[in-house]
C-alpha positions in Angstrom: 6.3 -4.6 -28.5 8.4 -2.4 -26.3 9.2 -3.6 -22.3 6.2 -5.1 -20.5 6.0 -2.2 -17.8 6.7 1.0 -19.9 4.3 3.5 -19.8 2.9 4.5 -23.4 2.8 8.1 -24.4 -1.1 8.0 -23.1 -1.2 6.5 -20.2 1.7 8.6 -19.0 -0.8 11.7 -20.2 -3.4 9.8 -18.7 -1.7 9.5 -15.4 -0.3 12.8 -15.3 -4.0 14.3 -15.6 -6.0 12.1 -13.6 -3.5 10.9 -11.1 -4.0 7.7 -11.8 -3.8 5.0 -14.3 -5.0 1.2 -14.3 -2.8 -1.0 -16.0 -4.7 -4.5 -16.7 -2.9 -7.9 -16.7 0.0 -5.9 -15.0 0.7 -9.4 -13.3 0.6 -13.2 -14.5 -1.9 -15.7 -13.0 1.5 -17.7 -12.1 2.8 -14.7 -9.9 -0.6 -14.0 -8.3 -1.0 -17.6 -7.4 2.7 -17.7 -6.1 2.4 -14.3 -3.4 -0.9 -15.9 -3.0 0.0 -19.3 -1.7 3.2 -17.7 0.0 1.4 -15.7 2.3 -1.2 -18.6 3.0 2.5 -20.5 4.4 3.7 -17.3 6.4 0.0 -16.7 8.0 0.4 -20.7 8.8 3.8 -20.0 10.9 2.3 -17.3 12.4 1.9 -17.4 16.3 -0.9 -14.4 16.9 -0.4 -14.6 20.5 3.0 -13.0 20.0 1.3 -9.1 19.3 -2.1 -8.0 19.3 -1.1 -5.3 16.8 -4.1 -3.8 15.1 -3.8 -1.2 11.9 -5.9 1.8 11.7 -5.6 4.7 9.4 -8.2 6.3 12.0 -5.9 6.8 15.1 -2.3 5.2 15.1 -1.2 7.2 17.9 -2.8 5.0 20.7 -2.0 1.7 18.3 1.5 2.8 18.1 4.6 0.5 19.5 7.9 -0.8 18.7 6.3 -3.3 16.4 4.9 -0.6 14.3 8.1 1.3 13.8 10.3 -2.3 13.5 7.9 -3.5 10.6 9.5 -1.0 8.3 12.5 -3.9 7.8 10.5 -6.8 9.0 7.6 -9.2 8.2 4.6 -8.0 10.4 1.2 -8.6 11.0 -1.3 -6.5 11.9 -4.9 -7.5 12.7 -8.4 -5.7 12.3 -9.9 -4.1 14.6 -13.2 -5.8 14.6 -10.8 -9.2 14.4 -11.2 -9.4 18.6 -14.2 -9.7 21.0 -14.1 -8.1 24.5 -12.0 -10.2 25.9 -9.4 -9.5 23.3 -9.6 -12.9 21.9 -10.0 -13.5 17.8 -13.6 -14.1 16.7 -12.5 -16.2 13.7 -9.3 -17.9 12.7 -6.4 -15.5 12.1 -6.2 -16.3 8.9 -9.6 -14.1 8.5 -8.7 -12.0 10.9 -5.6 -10.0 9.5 -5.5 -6.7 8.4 -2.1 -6.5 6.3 1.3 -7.6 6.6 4.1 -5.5 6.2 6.3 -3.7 5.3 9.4 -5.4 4.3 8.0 -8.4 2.7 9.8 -7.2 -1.1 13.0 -7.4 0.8 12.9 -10.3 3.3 10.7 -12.6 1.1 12.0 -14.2 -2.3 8.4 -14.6 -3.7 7.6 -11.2 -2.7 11.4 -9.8 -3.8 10.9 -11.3 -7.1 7.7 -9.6 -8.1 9.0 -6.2 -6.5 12.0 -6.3 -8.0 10.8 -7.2 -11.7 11.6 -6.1 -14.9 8.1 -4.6 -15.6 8.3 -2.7 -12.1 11.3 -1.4 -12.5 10.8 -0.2 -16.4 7.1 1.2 -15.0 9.3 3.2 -12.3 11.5 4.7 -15.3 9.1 5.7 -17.4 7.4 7.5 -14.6 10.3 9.7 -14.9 12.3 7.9 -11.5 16.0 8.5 -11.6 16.7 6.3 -8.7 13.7 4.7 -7.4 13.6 2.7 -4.0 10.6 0.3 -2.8 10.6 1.9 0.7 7.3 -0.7 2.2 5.4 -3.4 0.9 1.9 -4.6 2.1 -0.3 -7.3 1.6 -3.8 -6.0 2.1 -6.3 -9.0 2.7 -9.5 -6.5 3.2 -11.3 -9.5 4.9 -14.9 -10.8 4.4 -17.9 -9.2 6.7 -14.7 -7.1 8.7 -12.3 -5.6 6.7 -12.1 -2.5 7.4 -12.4 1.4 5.6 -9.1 3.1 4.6 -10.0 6.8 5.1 -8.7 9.3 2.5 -5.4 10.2 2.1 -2.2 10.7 0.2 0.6 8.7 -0.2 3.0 11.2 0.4 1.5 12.6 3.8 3.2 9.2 5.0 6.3 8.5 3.0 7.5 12.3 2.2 10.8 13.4 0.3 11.6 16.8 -0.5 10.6 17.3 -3.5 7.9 14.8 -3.3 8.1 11.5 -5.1 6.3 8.7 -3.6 4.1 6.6 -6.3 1.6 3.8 -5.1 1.4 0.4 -6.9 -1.3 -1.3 -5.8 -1.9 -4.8 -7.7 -5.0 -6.8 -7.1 -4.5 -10.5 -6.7 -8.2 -10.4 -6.2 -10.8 -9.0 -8.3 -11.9 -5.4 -6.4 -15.2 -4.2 -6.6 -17.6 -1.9 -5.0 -19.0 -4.6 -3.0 -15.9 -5.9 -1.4 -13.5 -2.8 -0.9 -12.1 -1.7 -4.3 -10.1 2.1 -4.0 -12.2 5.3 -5.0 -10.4 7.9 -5.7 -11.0 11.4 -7.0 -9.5 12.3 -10.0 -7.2 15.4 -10.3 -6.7 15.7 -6.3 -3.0 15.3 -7.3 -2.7 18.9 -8.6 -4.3 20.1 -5.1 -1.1 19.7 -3.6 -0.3 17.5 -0.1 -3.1 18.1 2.8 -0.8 17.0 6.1 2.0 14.7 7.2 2.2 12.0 9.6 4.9 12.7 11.4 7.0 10.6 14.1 7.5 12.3 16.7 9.5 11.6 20.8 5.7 10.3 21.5 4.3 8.7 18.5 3.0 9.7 15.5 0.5 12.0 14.2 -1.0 13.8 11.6 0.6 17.7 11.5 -3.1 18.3 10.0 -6.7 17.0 10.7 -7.7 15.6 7.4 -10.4 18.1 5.3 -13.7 16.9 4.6 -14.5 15.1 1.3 -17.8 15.0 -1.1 -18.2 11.4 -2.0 -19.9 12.4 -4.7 -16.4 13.4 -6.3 -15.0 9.7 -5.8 -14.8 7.1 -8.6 -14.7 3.4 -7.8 -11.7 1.7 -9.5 -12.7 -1.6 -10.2 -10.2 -4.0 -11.3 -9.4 -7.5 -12.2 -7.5 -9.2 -10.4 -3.7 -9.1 -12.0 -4.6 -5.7 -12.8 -2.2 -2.4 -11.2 -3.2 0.4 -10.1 -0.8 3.1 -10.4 -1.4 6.0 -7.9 0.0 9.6 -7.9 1.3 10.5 -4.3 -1.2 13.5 -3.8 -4.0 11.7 -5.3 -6.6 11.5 -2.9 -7.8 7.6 -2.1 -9.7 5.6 -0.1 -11.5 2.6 0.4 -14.5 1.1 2.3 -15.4 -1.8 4.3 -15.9 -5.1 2.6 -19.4 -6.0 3.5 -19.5 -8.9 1.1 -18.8 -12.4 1.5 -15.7 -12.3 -0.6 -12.3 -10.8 0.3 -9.7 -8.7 -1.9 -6.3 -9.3 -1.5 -4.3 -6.7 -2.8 -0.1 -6.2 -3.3 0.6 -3.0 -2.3 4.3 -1.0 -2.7 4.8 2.4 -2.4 8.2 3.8 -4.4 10.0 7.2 -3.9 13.0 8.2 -5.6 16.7 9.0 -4.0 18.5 10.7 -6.4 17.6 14.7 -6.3 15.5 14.4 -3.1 15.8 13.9 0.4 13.9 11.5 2.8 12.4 13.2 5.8 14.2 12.7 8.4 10.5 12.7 10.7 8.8 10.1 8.1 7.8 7.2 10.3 9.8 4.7 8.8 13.6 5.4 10.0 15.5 2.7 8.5 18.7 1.1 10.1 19.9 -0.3 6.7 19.6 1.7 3.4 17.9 0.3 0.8 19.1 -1.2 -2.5 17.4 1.1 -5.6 15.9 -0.7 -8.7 17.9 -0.6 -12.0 17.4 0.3 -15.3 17.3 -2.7 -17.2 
């Protein structure tokens, strides 16, 4: 058996055509239950009253703050938006009202680090073709029962952009995803479409250069996973996912990767990072 983590000739075809692949048992049930149990201690030291900050893929602009832009080399939490009443109080315990947390949490975080910074990822990223590769953010994506909220369609590299374009999503479910609780849709192929818009930091925020074209669901395809499963996702491919409406949630480790050798990170991307950050190796 070659290196847990190397893409085969096929899947590599696979990937390259569909602009995506699903790679199953990607992670053990002894490294889900580890990221698992360490978030459950980091949402316990939590104090929610220190932000209110909610995510939205919909309209950052007016969310926007220093908490936003500082996550990029912290541990942050952002909350739903259908996590507060009127009053701007939690309806539920915060534990069920988070949206993510992010986007440092593969640096900061041992548990997190060690996963991030695996063997398997690292091989994965080289045999993607990555001559340097960085992980530039991490999320946890909880994707909360009754109120987790849609992500609308995009691509990766609108938000993370180097010239030439590298970014890859690995998005591992330490849930199992379905239709009924939030799993990603995508459509296959969007990848050789080409990038839509940017989102762009600007002197008042950021903002999408573009407004975002209108999609066909009917050209979407559920990726349903187990969880321990990875999804691999091209940084043009064009992805979403819905609201969980179920009684069950989907947690989800999500890191996005682009490479720094033979490319340059734009200098307007949203993260603008103080400290560089230390590539994977070959191993």
């Amino acid at each position: 058996m070659g290196i847990v983590g190397n893409l085969t000739p096929q899947q590599r075809q696979s990937f390259d055509s569909q602009g995506f692949i699903v790679i199953e048992s990607f992670a053990s049930t002894e490294e889900i239950e580890a990221m698992r149990k360490r978030m459950d201690e980091l949402l316990q030291d939590f104090d929610p009253t220190e932000t209110a900050s909610i995510f939205s893929t919909k309209n950052q602009l007016k969310l926007t703050n220093e908490y936003f832009y500082e996550s990029a080399e912290k541990i942050s939490f952002f909350f739903e938006e259908k996590a507060f009443d009127d009053n701007g109080n939690l309806k539920q315990s915060k534990e069920l009202s988070i949206n993510k947390v992010g986007h440092a949490l593969h640096e900061i975080d041992p548990v997190f680090k060690e996963f991030s910074c695996s063997e398997k990822v690292s091989s994965l990223l080289f045999s993607l073709g990555y001559k340097s590769p960085v992980v530039i953010q991490s999320m946890y994506i909880f994707k909360q029962p009754g109120i987790g909220g849609e992500v609308t369609p995009h691509q990766d590299n609108s938000f993370l952009y180097t010239e030439p374009k590298t970014c890859t999503g690995l998005w591992l479910a330490l849930e199992d995803a379905t239709v009924v609780n939030g799993c990603l849709w995508a459509i296959p192929e969007s990848q050789k479409n080409g990038l839509v818009r940017r989102f762009i930091r600007g002197e008042d925020g950021v903002y999408f250069d573009n407004p975002s074209p209108s999609y066909d669901q009917k050209d979407f395809v559920p990726i349903e996973v187990k969880a321990g499963s990875l999804v691999v996702i091209h940084g043009d491919l064009i992805h979403q996912s819905f609201e969980n409406q179920s009684s069950n949630s989907r947690h989800a480790y999500s890191l996005h990767v682009v490479d720094t050798e033979g490319c340059k990170w734009a200098e307007d991307n949203w993260i603008q990072r103080k400290v560089k950050p230390e590539p994977l190796y070959a191993s």
